[in-house]
Structures are given as C-alpha cells and as structure tokens.
N, C-alpha and C positions, 0 to 999 in steps of 0.2 A: 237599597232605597236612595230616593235624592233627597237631602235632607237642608234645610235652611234651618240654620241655627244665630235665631235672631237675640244679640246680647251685648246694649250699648256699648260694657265697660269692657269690652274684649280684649285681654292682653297675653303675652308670654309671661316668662321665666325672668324679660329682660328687662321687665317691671316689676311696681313695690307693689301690685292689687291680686287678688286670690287669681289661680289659673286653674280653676276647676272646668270650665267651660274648655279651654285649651288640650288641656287634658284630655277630656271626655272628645273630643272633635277629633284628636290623632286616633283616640281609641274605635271611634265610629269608621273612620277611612281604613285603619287594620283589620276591622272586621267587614270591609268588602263596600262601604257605604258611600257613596257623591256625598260632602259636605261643603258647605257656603254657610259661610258667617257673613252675617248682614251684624255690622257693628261703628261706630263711631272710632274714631284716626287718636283719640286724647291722648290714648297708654300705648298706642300700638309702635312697636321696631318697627323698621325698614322692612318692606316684605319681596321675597324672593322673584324675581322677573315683573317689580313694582312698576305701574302707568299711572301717570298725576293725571284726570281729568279734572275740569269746574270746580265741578263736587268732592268728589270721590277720589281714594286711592285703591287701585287693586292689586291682586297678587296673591303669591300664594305662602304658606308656612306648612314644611313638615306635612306637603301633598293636603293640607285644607285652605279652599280656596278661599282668597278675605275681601269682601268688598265695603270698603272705612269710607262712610260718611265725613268729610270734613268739617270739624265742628270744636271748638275751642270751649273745655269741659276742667274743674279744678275742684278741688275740696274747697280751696279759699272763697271760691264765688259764693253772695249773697241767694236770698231767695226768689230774688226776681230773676238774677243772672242764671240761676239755673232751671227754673223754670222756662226762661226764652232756650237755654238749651234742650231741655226734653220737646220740644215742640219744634224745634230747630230738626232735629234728631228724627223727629215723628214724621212730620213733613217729606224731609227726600229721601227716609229708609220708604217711609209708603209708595213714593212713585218708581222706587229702585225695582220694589217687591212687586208691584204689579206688572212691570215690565218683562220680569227675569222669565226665563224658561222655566214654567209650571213643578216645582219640585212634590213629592209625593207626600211629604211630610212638613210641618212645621214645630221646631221646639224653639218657645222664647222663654228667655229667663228674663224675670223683675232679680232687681228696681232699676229703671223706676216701672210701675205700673202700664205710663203709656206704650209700653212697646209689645201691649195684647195689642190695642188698634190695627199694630198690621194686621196680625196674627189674624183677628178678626176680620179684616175687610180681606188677604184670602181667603178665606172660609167661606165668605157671604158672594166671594164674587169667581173666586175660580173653583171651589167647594175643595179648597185643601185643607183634608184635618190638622189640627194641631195638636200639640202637649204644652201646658203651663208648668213654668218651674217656680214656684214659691222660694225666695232668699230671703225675706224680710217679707212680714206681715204689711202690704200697702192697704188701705191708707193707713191704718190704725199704727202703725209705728211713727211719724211726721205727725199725728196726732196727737201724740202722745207726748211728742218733745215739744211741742208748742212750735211747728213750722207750719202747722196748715190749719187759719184758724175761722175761715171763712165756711159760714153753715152750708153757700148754695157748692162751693169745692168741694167739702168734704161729703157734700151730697151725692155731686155726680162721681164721686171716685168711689166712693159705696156702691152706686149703680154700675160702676164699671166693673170691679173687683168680682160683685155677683155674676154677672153679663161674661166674664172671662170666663170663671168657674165652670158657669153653665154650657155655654160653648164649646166649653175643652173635651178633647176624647178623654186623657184622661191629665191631673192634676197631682204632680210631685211636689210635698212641702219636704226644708231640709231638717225637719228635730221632729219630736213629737207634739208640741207646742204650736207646733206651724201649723200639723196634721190639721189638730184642734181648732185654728184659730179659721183655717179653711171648711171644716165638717160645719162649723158656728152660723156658715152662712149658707146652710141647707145644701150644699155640695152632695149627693149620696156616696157613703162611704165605698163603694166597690170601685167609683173613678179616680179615688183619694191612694200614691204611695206613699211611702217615708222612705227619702235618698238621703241621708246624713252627708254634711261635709267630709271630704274623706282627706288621709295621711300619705303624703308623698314620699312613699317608703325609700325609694331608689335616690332623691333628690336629699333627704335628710339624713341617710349613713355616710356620716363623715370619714370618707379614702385617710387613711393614715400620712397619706403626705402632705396634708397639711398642716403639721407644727410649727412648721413659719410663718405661714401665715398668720396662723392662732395666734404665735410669740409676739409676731408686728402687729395684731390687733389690739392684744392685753397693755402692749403698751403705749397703743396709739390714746388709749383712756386712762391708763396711770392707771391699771389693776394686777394687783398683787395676791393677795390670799385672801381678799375680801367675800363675804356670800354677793353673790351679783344675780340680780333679780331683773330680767328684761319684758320688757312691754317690745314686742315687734308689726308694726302695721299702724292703723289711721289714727291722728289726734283729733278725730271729730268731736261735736257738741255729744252726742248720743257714747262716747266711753269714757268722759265723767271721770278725765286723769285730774280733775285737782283734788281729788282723793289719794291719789297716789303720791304727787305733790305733798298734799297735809301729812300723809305718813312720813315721808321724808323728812318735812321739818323738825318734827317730832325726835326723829332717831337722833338729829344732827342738836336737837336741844337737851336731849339725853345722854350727848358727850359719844355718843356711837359712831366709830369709825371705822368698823369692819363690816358695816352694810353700804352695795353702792347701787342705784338703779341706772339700767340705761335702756332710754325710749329711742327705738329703731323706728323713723317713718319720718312723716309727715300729715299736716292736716288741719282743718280752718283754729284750731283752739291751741296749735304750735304755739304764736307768737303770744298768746296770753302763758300758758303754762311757761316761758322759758320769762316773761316777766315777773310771772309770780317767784320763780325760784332767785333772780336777780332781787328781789327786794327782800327776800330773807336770805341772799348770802347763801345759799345753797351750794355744798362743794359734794355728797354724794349723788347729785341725779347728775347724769348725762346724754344731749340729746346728739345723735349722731348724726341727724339727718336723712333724707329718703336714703332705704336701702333696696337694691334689686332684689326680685324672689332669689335667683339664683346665691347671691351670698347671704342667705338668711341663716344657710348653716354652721356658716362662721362664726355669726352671732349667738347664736344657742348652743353652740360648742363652748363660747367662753361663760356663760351663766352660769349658776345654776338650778336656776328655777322662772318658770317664766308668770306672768299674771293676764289675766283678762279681765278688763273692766269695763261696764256697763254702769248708767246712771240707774238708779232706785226706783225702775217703772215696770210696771206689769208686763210690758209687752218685749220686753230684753228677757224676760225669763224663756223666751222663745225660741232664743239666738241660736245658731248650730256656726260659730267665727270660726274662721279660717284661721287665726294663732294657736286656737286651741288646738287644732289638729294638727297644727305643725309642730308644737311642743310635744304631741303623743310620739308622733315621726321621730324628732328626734332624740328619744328618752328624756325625758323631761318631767318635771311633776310641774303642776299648774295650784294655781291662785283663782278662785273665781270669784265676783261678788254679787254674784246673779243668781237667786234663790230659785232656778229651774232645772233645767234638764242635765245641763252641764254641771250643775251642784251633781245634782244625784249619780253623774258618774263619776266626779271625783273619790266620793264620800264610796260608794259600794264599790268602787274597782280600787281603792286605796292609793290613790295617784296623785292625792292633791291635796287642796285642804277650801273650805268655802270661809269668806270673810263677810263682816256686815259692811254693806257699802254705804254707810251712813257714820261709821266709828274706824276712822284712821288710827285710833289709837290703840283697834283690835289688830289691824294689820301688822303696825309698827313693833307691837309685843309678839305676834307670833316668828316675825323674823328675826328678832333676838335670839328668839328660843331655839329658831334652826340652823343659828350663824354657828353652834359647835355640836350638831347633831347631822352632819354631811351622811355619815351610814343609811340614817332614814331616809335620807332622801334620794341617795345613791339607788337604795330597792324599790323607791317611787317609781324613780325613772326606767328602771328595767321592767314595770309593770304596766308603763305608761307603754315603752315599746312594744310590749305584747299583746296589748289591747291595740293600738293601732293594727299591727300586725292579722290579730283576728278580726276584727269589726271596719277598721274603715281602713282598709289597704285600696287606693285607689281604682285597681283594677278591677274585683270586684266588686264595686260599687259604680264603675263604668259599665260594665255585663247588666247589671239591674236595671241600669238606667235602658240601654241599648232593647234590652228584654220588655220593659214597657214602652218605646218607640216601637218597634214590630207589632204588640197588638194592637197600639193604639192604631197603626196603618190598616192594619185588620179590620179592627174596626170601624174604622175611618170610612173603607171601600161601602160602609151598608149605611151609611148616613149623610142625609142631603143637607145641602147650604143651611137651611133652615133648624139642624140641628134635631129633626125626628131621625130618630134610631129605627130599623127595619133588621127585622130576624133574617136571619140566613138561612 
C-alpha cells in the first residue's frame, strides 16, 4: 500500500518526544509498504538527501519518506501561539496533501485534533480512506485543563471529533479509556481498536558497556547510593509536577537525604517548577534538562524507580504515556497517580505502586519506605520487563497496527467519498 501517515509532532530517537509513529513507519516500509509522513520540521533531525523549499523540508529517514511542513512549534508557546500553529500546520499540510500523488491509504494521528481535516478533505475529494489514531481524548482533555473555554470552540471541536469518528474506516484509541471515551460519541464498536503505547525493547536493554557512561552520569548529579526516583519526558500544565515538587520538600523537611528526584525533559511549567524548588532550597530534585530518546536509557539505568504524573482529572485516567512504557522497557517499577488504567496494571501485574495525586505526603512516605527495601523493587522491575516483553513489545503492536490498515484498505475500496458503505 502507499500510505500517508499524517502526524504533526513527527520525530526520531534524536529527539525528547514519543517515536511511536517512527517506529511503526520503518515497520510499515519492512513489511513491503510506500510510506510518507506529512508532519511539521519542530522535533525533526536533518533528513537523509534533505531539499529546503518555502515551505517545506523533504527527505528521507530509515527509507520513510518526510515531507516537514515548516512551522515554529514549542511547549513554552501560549494559547494563542499555538493555536496559530495548528492552523499554520493545517493550512500547507492541506494543499501539500491535495497535491501529492494519490496514496491508497490515510493514517493520522491526533493531537492536535485538526489534522483529521486533511484526512477528511482526502476522503471527500479524492475518496481516500482513512484510519484515526486517538493519543489523547481531543477536545475533552484542553477541556478539562481549562485551555479551551469558548462554548462556540468547544462546540465545533465536538462536531469535528464526531465528523472524524464517523468518517474513519476504522478508529484506534491508545488504552481502554480512550476505547470508551471514542464508543461515548456513538462510534460503532466493530470500527473501534485498542493499540496501547508500546515498549522499545531493543532501545531499552542497556549493552554492558556502558559503566562509564552510567559512572559519568552518577556523577554528573552527585549520586551516590541514594533511591533516585526519575520523571523522564514533558513539564506541561497537564503532569501536575508540583506534586512531585511538594513531595520533595517534604522529604528534605523530614531531614531525608537518601531520596533524590531527577526530572529528564523539558516543558512550559519547567521554569515555574525549577522556581518553586529555588524558593525552598531544594537540594534533592534535579532538572537535567531536554534529554534525546536515544539517552533515555542512561537515565533509567541510573534510577531506581520512575513516576508518572497526571493532574487530578477524569480525563488523564485515560492516558496510555509514553514514560510509562519506557520504564516497563527498561525493568523499572513505576509510580502512578492517575486512578485508571495504568493504576490497574500497576496494582494487578505488581510493577508499581498507585499514589493519591492530591496527598504528596502519601508519596513522600512511600519512598521512605522503599529507600531500604531495593529487593522489592528489584522483582518489580523484572516483572515490569516481562510484561513489556509480553504485552506491548513494539513489534507486535506494530503487526496490529499494520493488520488494521490492510482491512481498513479493504474496506475502504467499497465505500464512497460520502462515507455509505457497499457490501461486497
């Protein structure tokens, strides 16, 4: 198949954003497939036999061909600055998409939401089916954080989100929460998968020769035999680190010296979190700054336990994040404080442990409790690996993916612009 795989935040390995998309692109070209990414230039390297046009940069990665909207995209940007970017974004991916040589298929993935439009307008106009990849519940997550608070917005983004749904051949959400949050808006279930975030097995088994490095990192943060607890990926409004934060202060008012956190990333609530730790004197958190995918496993080699944090809203019980899968990757037990799905596999796969994301002083007690109990967490982590191992080993959960592109072509071929379905 020729496949357009339309997904603004498109990046490598040689970026700090999920490379699921990447991933699944080399796996689609292995299994025989044309792929082109239609994606925005923010997070992308340099690409193999790259051509600067106007707009655009193209080229290719790892035989997937990339064609980068040029378009200036940040965590730190305001609401309006990124809103002018998704519509920046919208704009010349559509005239790019209408142009291109007719591909057989269309998979886009949100967020944000706008980038069905293309999807849509091929469909309506050169009648190429699609597939939706649900990552986040649009609009209903920006709702819920208080970014989108205009009735006539959140109106047409309700009528878009349905309008997608219904359009799509068929509609992969990533957790079961997503499933749900997709079925909610009359979706019929037999167009509806479940593709969970999956574990980069290969990328998170740490090669034995890296002890020097590990040695040069330990000491690049002044850690010693401390329990070290890592947050790796975004400081947005939506992961609600000054919980993490409050637990810290806590430890450090409690005379606690053998706990140290270190937040790997970047992200618009960076420069507030690193003020707040400045004004109480904070000597166990440490921010490292952006870290590449690629060294992430340097950083969870020296932890021992990683966290994922979500603020206290209905709609993060949803989440299927990309850290948590990377800590299963690389034997890890996890923290979570999102009373969903990723609770429920903490708690029944014994990998983890779930915290009240409202009471930093539950957090701050449970890590006392496992700064001289490393054994437990040691069997965490080898449970964690084997659950990655069985359940979201990225390959297959790429074959699933790839398996529902095929029928959706399938069935794609017996349904007109209009979206009436015709028996075979």
């Amino acid at each position: 198949m020729k496949i357009l795989y339309i997904h603004q935040y498109f990046t490598t390995r040689e970026g700090n954003l999920g490379t699921r998309s990447f991933e699944f692109a080399k796996h689609f070209v292995r299994k025989g497939h044309d792929v082109t990414v239609l994606t925005g230039d923010a997070y992308l390297p340099p690409l193999a036999g790259e051509r600067q046009g106007r707009f655009t940069r193209t080229g290719t990665i790892d035989g997937v061909r990339i064609i980068a909207v040029k378009h200036a995209y940040s965590n730190y940007m305001g609401y309006f600055r990124r809103v002018l970017a998704f519509l920046l974004f919208l704009f010349h991916s559509f005239w790019i998409a209408l142009f291109l040589r007719r591909p057989d298929l269309v998979l886009a993935t949100s967020t944000p939401l706008t980038v069905a439009i293309v999807a849509l307008s091929l469909k309506w106009l050169k009648g190429v089916p699609f597939v939706f990849e649900v990552r986040d519940l649009w609009p209903e997550a920006p709702i819920q954080v208080g970014a989108i608070r205009s009735p006539w917005l959140i109106g047409g983004l309700r009528f878009l989100e349905r309008l997608t749904y219904r359009q799509a051949v068929s509609v992969v959400g990533l957790s079961p929460g997503m499933v749900e949050g997709i079925l909610q808006t009359g979706t019929p279930a037999q167009k509806v998968a479940m593709i969970p975030n999956c574990s980069d097995l290969d990328l998170f088994l740490a090669p034995a020769d890296t002890r020097v490095e590990l040695a040069q990192l330990r000491r690049r943060f002044g850690l010693s035999d401390q329990l070290v607890v890592l947050h790796g990926g975004a400081m947005g409004i939506a992961n609600g680190l000054d919980y993490v934060v409050r637990a810290a202060i806590l430890l450090q008012q409690w005379g606690e010296q053998d706990i140290c956190f270190l937040f790997a990333g970047d992200g618009k609530m960076k420069p507030q979190l690193e003020l707040m730790c400045q004004q109480h004197g904070l000597t166990n958190l440490i921010f490292t700054g952006p870290v590449p995918r690629k060294e992430m496993p340097l950083y969870l080699s020296i932890c021992n336990l990683t966290i994922t944090s979500f603020l206290p809203l209905p709609i993060f019980a949803t989440n299927s994040p990309n850290k948590f899968f990377d800590s299963l990757a690389a034997g890890k037990p996890v923290i979570v404080n999102s009373a969903g799905w990723t609770k429920e596999i903490v708690e029944s796969e014994r990998i983890g442990f779930y915290v009240n994301p409202t009471d930093p002083a539950e957090l701050a007690a449970l890590l006392q409790s496992l700064k001289s109990d490393k054994e437990t967490l040691a069997a965490m982590g080898l449970r964690a690996r084997r659950l990655a191992e069985e359940r979201f080993e990225r390959g297959k959960l790429a074959d699933q993916m790839e398996r529902v592109l095929v029928a959706a072509y399938e069935q794609g071929r017996s349904i007109d612009a209009k979206g009436r379905i015709y028996a075979k």
